[in-house]
C-alpha positions, -999 to 999 in steps of 0.1 A, spaced: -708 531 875 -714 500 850 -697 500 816 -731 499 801 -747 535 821 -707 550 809 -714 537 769 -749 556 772 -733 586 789 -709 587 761 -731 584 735 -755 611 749 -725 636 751 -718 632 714 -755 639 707 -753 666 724 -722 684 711 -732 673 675 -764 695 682 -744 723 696 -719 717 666 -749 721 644 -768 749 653 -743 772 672 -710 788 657 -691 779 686 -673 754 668 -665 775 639 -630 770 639 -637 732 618 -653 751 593 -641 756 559 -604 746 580 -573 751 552 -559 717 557 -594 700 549 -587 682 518 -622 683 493 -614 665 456 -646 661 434 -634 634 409 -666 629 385 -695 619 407 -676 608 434 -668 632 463 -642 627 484 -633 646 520 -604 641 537 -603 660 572 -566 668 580 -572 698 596 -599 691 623 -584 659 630 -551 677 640 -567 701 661 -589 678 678 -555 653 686 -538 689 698 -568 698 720 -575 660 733 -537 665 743 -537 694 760 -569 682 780 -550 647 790 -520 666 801 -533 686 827 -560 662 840 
Protein backbone atom coordinates (compact mmCIF):
# COMPACT_ATOMS: atom_id res chain seq x y z
CA UNK A 1 0.00 0.00 0.00
CA UNK A 2 1.33 3.58 -1.11
CA UNK A 3 1.58 6.33 1.56
CA UNK A 4 -0.82 8.34 -0.50
CA UNK A 5 -4.00 5.30 -0.70
CA UNK A 6 -2.88 5.01 3.61
CA UNK A 7 -3.37 9.28 3.98
CA UNK A 8 -6.88 8.75 2.18
CA UNK A 9 -7.69 5.78 4.24
CA UNK A 10 -6.91 7.75 7.31
CA UNK A 11 -8.68 10.55 6.38
CA UNK A 12 -11.87 8.59 5.41
CA UNK A 13 -11.81 6.85 8.95
CA UNK A 14 -11.93 10.16 10.74
CA UNK A 15 -14.88 11.11 8.51
CA UNK A 16 -16.41 8.39 9.41
CA UNK A 17 -16.19 8.29 13.22
CA UNK A 18 -16.78 12.10 13.34
CA UNK A 19 -20.28 11.15 11.72
CA UNK A 20 -20.77 8.39 14.14
CA UNK A 21 -19.45 10.85 16.95
CA UNK A 22 -22.10 13.17 15.72
CA UNK A 23 -25.17 11.48 15.35
CA UNK A 24 -24.93 8.40 17.75
CA UNK A 25 -24.36 8.51 21.62
CA UNK A 26 -21.85 5.95 21.51
CA UNK A 27 -19.27 8.31 22.20
CA UNK A 28 -21.06 9.83 25.12
CA UNK A 29 -18.44 9.43 27.48
CA UNK A 30 -16.60 13.05 25.90
CA UNK A 31 -19.64 14.76 26.55
CA UNK A 32 -19.95 17.33 29.06
CA UNK A 33 -16.47 15.34 30.54
CA UNK A 34 -15.57 17.02 34.34
CA UNK A 35 -12.07 17.74 33.40
CA UNK A 36 -13.12 19.83 30.17
CA UNK A 37 -12.08 23.25 31.02
CA UNK A 38 -14.95 26.00 29.30
CA UNK A 39 -13.98 29.92 30.46
CA UNK A 40 -16.16 32.56 28.73
CA UNK A 41 -14.05 35.74 29.27
CA UNK A 42 -16.23 38.67 27.49
CA UNK A 43 -16.75 37.62 23.91
CA UNK A 44 -14.15 35.38 23.75
CA UNK A 45 -14.72 31.64 24.44
CA UNK A 46 -12.21 29.50 25.33
CA UNK A 47 -12.30 25.33 25.55
CA UNK A 48 -9.60 23.54 26.85
CA UNK A 49 -10.15 19.64 26.54
CA UNK A 50 -8.28 18.01 29.42
CA UNK A 51 -10.55 15.39 29.89
CA UNK A 52 -11.05 13.68 26.39
CA UNK A 53 -7.50 14.17 25.62
CA UNK A 54 -6.59 12.02 28.67
CA UNK A 55 -8.95 9.33 27.85
CA UNK A 56 -8.12 9.18 24.36
CA UNK A 57 -3.96 9.02 25.37
CA UNK A 58 -5.36 6.10 28.01
CA UNK A 59 -7.32 4.32 25.32
CA UNK A 60 -4.61 4.80 22.32
CA UNK A 61 -2.39 3.09 25.11
CA UNK A 62 -4.15 0.36 25.85
CA UNK A 63 -4.79 -0.36 22.12
CA UNK A 64 -0.80 -0.12 21.31
CA UNK A 65 -0.02 -2.43 24.18
CA UNK A 66 -1.73 -5.28 23.18
CA UNK A 67 -1.32 -5.06 19.38
Amino acid sequence: MTFGKLIIILGAVIVLVGIIYEFTSFFSIFKNNPLDFKFNIGNTKVFLPLGTCLIISIFLTILIKLF
